[in-house]
C-alpha positions in Angstrom: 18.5 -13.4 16.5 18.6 -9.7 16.1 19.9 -8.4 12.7 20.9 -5.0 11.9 18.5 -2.5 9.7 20.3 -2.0 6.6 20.2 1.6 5.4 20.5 2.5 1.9 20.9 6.1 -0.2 17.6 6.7 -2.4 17.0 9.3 -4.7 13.6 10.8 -4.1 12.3 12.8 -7.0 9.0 14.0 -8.7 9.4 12.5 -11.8 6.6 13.7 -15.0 4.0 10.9 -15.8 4.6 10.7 -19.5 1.1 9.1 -20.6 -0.5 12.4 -19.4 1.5 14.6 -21.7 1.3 12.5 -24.5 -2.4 12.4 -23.9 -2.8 16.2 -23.6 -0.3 16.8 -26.6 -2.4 14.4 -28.8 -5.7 16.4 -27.8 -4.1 19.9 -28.2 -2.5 18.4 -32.1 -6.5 17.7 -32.6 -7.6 20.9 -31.2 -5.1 22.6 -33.4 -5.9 20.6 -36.4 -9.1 21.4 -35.7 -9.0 24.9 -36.2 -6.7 24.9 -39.0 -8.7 23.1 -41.4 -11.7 25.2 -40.5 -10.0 28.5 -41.3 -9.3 27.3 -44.9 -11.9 26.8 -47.4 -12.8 23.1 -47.9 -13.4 20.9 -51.4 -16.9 20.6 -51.1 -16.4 17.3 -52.9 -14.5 16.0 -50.1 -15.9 18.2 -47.3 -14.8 19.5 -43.9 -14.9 15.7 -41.9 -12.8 14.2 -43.8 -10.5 16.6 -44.2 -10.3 17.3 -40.3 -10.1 13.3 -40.2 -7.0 13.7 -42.7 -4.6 16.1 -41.1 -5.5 14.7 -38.0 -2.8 12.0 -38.5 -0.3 15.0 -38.7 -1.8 17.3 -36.4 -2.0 14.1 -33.2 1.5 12.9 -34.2 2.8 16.6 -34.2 1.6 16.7 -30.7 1.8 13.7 -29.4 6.2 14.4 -30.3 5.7 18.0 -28.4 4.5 16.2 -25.6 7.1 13.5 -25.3 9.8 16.1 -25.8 8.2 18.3 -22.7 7.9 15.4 -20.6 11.8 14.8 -21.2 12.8 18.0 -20.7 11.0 18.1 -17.3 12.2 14.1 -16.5 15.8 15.8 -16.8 15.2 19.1 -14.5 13.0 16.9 -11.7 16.1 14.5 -12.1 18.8 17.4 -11.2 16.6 18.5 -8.3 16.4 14.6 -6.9 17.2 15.0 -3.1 19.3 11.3 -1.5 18.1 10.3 1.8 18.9 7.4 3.7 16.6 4.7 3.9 16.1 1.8 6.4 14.9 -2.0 5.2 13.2 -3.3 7.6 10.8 -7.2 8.2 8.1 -7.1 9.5 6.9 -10.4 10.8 2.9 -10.0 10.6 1.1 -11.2 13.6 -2.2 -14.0 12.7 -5.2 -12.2 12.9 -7.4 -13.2 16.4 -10.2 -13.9 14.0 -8.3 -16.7 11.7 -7.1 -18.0 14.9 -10.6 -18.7 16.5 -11.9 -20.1 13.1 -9.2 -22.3 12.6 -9.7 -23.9 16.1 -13.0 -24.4 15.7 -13.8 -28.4 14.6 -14.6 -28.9 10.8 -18.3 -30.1 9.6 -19.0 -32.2 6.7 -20.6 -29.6 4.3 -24.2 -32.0 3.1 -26.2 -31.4 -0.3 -29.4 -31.7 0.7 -31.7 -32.3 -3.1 -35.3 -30.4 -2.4 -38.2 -31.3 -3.9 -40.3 -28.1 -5.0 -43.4 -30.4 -6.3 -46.8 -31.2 -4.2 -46.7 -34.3 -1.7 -49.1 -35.9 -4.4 -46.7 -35.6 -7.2 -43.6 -36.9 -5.7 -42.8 -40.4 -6.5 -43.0 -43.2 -3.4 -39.6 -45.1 -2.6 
């Protein structure tokens, strides 16, 4: 019984992984927060942590967007440049390993729990 391969068209691209830019846009809003808040002068009743800590929430989200909208923009250019090929399914019938085949012909044995006794002959009790 010989069947035919089936081919197929694919689209092979190289397609941007987006949790790496929203990653490195999230550290680069940080960064930029960063040095933002320490070019202004700070409340001293507040102080420079938690200010930083503040317009962090901006500064990450700010960057975290930037990244998603780079990744897009370079999802849609790799996406244009996608080259088709044909590809070919094909089974593969896997052959038993000579190893499984030896141990499963050899006979089984009873697996046996054998109790030891760590304690002195003296010390053990008599049957």
């Amino acid at each position: 019984m010989s069947q035919q391969p089936q081919t197929d068209q694919v689209k092979i691209r190289r397609a941007p992984k987006f949790g790496a830019f929203l990653a490195v846009g999230a550290v680069a809003g940080f960064i930029a927060t960063l040095i933002l808040t320490s070019l202004f002068p700070t409340d001293p009743s507040v102080g420079l942590p938690a200010t930083v800590a503040y317009f962090s929430l901006y500064g990450v989200s700010a960057g975290v967007v930037i990244g998603a909208v780079v990744a897009l923009i370079l999802d849609r250019l790799s996406s244009k440049r996608a080259k088709s090929i044909s590809a070919v399914h094909e089974e593969v019938i896997a052959e038993p390993d000579p190893e499984d085949v030896i141990a499963d012909s050899r006979p089984e044995v009873e697996e046996q729990t054998v109790a030891s006794d760590d304690r002195p002959e003296q010390e053990r009790p008599q049957p």
